[in-house]
C-alpha positions in Angstrom: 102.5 103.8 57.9 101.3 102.3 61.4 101.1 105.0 64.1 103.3 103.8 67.4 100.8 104.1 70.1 101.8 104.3 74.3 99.3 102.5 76.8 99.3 103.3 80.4 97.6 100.1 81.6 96.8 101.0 85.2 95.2 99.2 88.3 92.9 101.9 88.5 92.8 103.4 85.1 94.1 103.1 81.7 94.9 105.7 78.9 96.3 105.3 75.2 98.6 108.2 73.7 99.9 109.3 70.5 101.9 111.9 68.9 100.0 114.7 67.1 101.2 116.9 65.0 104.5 116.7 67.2 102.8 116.4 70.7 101.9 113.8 72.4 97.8 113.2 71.9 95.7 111.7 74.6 93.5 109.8 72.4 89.7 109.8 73.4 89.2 106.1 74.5 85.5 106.4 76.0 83.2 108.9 74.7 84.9 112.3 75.6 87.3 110.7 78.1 91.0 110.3 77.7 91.3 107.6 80.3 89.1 104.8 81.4 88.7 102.3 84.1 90.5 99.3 84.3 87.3 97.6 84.3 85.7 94.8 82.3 82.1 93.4 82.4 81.0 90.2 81.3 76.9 91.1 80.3 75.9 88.0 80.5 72.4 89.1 80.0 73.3 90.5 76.3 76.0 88.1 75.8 78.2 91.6 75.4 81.7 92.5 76.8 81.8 95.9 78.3 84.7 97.8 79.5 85.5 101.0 81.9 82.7 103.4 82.9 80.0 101.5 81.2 81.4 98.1 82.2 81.1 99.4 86.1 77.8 101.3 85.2 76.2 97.8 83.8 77.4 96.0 86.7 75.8 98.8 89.5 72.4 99.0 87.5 71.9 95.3 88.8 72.8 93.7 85.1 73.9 89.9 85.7 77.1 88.8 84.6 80.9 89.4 86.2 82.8 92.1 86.8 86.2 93.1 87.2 89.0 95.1 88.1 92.5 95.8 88.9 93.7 93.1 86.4 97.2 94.5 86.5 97.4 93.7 90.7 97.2 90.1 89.2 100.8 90.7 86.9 103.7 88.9 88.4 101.8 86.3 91.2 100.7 83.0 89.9 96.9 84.3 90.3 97.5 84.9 86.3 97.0 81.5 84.9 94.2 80.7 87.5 90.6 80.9 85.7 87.3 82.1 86.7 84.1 81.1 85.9 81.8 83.1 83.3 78.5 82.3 82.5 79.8 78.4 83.1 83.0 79.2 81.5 86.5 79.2 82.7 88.5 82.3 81.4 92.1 82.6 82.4 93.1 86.2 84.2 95.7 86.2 81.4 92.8 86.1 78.5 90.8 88.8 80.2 93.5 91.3 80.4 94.1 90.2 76.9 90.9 91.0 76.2 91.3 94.6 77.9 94.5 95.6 76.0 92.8 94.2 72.9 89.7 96.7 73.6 92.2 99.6 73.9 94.1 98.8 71.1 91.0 98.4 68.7 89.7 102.1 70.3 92.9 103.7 69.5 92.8 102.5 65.5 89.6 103.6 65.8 90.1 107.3 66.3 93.7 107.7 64.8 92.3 105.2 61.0 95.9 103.5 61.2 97.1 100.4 62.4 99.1 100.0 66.2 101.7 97.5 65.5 104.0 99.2 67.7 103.8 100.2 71.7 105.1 101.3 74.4 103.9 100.3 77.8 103.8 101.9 81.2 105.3 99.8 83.7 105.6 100.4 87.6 109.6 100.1 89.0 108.1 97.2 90.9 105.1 95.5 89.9 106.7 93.0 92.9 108.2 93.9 95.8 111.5 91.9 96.9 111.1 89.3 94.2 112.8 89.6 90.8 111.9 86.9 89.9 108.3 87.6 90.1 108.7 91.1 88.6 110.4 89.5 85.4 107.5 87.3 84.7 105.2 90.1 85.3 106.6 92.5 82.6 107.2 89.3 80.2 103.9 88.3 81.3 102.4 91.6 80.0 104.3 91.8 76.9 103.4 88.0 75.6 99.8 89.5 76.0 100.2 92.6 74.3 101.5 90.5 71.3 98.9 88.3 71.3 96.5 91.0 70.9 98.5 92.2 67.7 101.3 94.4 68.9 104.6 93.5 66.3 107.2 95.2 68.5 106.7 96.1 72.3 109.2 98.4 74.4 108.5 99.4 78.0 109.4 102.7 80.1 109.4 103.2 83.9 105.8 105.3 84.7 107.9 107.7 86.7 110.7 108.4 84.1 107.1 108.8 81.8 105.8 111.1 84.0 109.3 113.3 84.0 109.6 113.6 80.2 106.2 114.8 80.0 106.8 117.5 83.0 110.2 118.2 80.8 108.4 120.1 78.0 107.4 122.6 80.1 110.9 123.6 81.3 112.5 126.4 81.2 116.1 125.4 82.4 117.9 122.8 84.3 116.3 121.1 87.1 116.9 118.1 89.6 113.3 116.7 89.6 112.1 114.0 92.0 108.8 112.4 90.3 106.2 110.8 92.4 104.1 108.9 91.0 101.4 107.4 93.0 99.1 105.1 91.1 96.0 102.8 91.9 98.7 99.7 92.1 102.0 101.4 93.1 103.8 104.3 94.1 107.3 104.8 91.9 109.9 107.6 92.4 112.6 109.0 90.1 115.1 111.3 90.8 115.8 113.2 86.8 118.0 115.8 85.1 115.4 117.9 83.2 116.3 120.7 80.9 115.6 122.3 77.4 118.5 121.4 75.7 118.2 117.1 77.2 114.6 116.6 76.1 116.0 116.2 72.7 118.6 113.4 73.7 117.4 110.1 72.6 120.0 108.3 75.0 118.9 109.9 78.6 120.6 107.3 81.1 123.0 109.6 82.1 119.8 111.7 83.1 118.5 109.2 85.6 119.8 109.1 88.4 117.9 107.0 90.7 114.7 104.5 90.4 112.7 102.8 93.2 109.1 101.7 93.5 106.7 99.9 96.6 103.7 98.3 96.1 101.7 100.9 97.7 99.0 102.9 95.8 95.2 103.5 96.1 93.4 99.9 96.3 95.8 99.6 99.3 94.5 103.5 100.7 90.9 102.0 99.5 91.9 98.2 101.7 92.8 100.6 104.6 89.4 102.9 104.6 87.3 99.5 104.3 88.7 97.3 106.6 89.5 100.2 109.5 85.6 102.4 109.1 83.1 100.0 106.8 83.7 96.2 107.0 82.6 96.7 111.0 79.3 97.4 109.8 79.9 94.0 108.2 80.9 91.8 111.5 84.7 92.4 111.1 86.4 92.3 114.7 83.2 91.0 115.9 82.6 88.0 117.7 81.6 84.5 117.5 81.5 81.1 119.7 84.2 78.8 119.1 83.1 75.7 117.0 83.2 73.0 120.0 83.6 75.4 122.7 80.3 77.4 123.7 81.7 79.8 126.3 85.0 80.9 124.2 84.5 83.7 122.1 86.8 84.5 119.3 87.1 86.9 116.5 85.4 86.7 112.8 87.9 85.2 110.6 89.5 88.3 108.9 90.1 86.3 105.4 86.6 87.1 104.2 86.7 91.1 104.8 90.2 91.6 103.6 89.2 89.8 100.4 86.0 91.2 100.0 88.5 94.5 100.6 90.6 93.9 98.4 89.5 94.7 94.3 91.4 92.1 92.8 89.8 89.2 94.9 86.5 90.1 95.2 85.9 87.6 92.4 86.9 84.8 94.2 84.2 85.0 97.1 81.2 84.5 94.6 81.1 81.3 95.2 79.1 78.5 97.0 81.8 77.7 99.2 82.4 81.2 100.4 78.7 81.8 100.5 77.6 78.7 103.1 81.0 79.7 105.0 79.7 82.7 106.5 75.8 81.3 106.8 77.5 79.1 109.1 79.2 82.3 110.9 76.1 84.0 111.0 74.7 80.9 113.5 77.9 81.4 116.2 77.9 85.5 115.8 77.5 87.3 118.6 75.9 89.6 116.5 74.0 88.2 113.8 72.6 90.9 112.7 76.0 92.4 111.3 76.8 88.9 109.5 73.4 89.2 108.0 74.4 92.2 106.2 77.9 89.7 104.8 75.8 87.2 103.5 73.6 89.3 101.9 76.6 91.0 100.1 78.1 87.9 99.5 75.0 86.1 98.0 74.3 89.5 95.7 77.5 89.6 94.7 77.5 93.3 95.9 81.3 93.7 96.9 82.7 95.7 93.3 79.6 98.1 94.3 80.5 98.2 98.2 84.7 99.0 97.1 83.5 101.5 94.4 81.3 103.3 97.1 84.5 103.3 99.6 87.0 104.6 96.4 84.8 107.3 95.9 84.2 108.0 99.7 88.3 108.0 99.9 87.9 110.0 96.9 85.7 112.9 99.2 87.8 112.7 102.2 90.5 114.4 100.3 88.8 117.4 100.3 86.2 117.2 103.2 86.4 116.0 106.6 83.9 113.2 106.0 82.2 111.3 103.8 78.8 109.3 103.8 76.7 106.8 101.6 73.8 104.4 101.7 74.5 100.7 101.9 71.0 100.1 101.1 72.5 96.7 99.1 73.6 95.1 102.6 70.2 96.4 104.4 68.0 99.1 103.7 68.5 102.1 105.2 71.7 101.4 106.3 74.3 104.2 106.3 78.1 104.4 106.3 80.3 107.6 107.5 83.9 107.6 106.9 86.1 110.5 108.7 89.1 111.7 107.0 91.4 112.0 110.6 90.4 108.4 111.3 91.8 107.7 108.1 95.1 109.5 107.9 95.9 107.6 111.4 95.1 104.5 109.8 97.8 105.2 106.7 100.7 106.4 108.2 102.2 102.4 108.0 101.6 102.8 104.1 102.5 106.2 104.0 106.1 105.5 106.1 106.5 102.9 103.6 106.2 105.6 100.4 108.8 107.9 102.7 111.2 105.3 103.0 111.4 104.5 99.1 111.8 108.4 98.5 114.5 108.3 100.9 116.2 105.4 99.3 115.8 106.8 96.1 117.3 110.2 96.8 120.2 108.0 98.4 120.8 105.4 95.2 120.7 108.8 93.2 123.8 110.4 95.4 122.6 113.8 96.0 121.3 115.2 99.3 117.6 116.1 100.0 118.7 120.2 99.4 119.8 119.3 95.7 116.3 118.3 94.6 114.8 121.5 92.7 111.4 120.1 91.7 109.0 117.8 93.4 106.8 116.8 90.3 103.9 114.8 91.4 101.1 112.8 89.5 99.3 110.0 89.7 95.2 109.4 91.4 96.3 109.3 94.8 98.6 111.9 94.8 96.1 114.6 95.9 95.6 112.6 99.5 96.7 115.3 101.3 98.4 113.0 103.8 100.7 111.6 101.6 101.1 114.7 99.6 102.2 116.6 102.5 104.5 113.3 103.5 106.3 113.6 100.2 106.7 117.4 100.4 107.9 117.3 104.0 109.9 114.9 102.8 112.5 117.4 100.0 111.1 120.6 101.9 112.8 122.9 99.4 111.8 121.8 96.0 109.3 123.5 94.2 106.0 121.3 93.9 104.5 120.9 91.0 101.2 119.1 90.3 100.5 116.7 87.2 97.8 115.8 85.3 96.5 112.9 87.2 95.7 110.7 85.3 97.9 112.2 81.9 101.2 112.6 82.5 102.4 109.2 82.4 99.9 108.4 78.9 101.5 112.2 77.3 105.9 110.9 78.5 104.9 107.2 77.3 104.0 109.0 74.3 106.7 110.9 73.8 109.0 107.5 74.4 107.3 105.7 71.5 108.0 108.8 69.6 112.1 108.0 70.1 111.3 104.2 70.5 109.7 104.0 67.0 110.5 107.1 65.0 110.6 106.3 61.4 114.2 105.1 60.6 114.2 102.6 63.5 110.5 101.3 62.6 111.9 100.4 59.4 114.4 98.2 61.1 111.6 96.9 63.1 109.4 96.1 60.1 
């Protein structure tokens, strides 16, 4: 009998669960690795697809052909019927995640040796802030895909409500749990009823209390750390002459740093266009030799391996005070250093904004701030200690307790397509 399967397709990273032997399994997608990058690589030297760590590995090395990430930042805006162009063809964004959700799948038959006809995906409370419009398409948008790529019957579950029934089998009584979840794409908060006795309910909606969700998460705390310490070394906020005007100096267009800041839109600046745009910069700089160091990122294609060096400088700061690496790719010998107080200054709009959703949260649930018992927290960017501390200041009597990163959400999905598709209602389904 098919095995239902949960996917946490993330903007960051992605993971596949299962239930095993009555727990939920984090099935080994990469190698050793229960989750993966939300990366795909088109080798166009091999003629190969390549996904996750060897997709961004392929890519770094200097291997020619296209890379991308954070497909799922592309969910719910009209970027996903727009096409770009791989080795002189046009792929829609909608066939490539296809074609990501199709590798996952494949890799999960793989290691359990049974079909995935059934599947229950993670979703974010908003994959669109203030539209619901746009968030409706975005979840339909994702589901169409995951039946194209085979999937019979497709159920969905909030990441944060994941996230609690995973922290719920490790209760030992009742508890009023606020889960933060604070992903690549989006932060999401729930406010749950966790116990023993109501992780066997199959019908928990009297459980949840509240839901909200802002489209904050770490390619934003990644935008922030580029634009604010690295893309100067670039020319941002530099100067140039006004086109017709000699003596009037003005400010580099910001369009070109906050795109090439951006991981979702990087791929739309390798172009010719782009490319002769800020050649034509570099002539009315001020300081040309800081637009040199654009172009030559630009016409390498180098700005997936400049935001991979910034994630994994952010990554540092989290646990040092600063954080250094070579930019060798924009001119040799040049040298970046990041500095984690600079930072924090720089995110306390986005971290406000995560504050504020708690707040609304705790206030759609009904309860006061004192009620909350547990402050359960997963997610990658969690363990910034600025917005940790922010969301701990923030119920300053609950208990925190720290989630697998990266698992939590995969282990509760799992344990949803356990209820979603146990064998009675899969032979309804069928």
């Amino acid at each position: 009998m098919p095995t239902p399967i949960a996917i946490d397709f993330g903007t960051s990273n992605s993971a596949v669960g299962t239930i095993k032997d009555g727990k939920p399994h984090l099935i080994q997608i990469e190698g050793n690795n229960a989750t993966i990058p939300s990366a795909i690589f088109f080798d166009t030297e091999d003629n190969v697809t390549r996904f996750g760590n060897e997709a961004v590995s392929y890519y770094i090395e200097g291997c020619e052909g296209r890379l991308l990430r954070s497909l799922k930042s592309i969910l719910g805006s009209s970027l996903i019927d727009d096409a770009t162009l791989v080795d002189n063809r046009n792929i829609k964004f909608r066939d490539i995640i296809a074609i990501f959700v199709k590798y996952l799948k494949n890799e999960a038959e793989k290691v359990t040796g049974q079909r995935a006809q059934d599947v229950v995906l993670g979703r974010p409370v908003r994959f669109v802030d203030h539209d619901d419009k746009a968030d409706i398409f975005a979840q339909d948008s994702l589901e169409l895909i995951a039946k194209q790529v085979g999937f019979k019957n497709v159920e969905f579950q909030y990441e944060p409500i994941a996230a609690a029934l995973d922290y719920e089998q490790s209760v030992q009584k009742e508890e009023l749990a606020l889960i933060v979840d604070i992903g690549g794409g989006t932060s999401d908060f729930s406010i749950v009823r966790v116990s023993p006795d109501r992780r066997e309910k199959n019908d928990r909606k009297e459980d949840i209390l509240a839901n909200t969700g802002v489209h904050v998460g770490g390619t934003d705390f990644d935008r922030v750390l580029s634009l604010e310490q690295v893309m100067p070394l670039l020319g941002h906020k530099s100067r140039i002459q006004a086109m017709y005007d000699d003596e009037t100096l003005l400010e580099m267009p910001s369009s070109l740093y906050h795109k090439l800041a951006t991981w979702h839109e990087i791929v739309f600046l390798y172009n010719y266009k782009t490319l002769q745009s800020a050649k034509e910069l570099l002539y009315r700089s001020e300081n040309p030799e800081l637009i040199k160091r654009l172009v030559k990122v630009l016409d390498k294609q180098e700005g997936h391996r400049l935001a991979s060096d910034i994630e994994k400088a952010k990554i540092h700061l989290s646990d040092d005070s600063q954080a250094s690496f070579f930019l060798d790719y924009a001119e040799q010998g040049l040298k970046a250093h990041v500095f984690r107080d600079k930072f924090e200054e720089d995110l306390k709009r986005e971290t406000r904004k995560i504050v504020l959703h708690i707040k609304e949260c705790v206030k759609q649930a009904g309860v006061s701030f004192g009620d909350i018992t547990t402050l359960f927290m997963t997610g990658g960017s969690s363990s910034i200690p600025l917005v940790a501390n922010a969301c701990k200041n923030t119920v300053p009597n609950a208990l925190l307790v720290k989630g697998d990163k990266f698992g939590s959400v995969t282990a509760g999905l799992a344990l949803d397509s356990r209820k979603k598709f146990g064998n009675e209602k899969r032979r309804n389904l069928v």
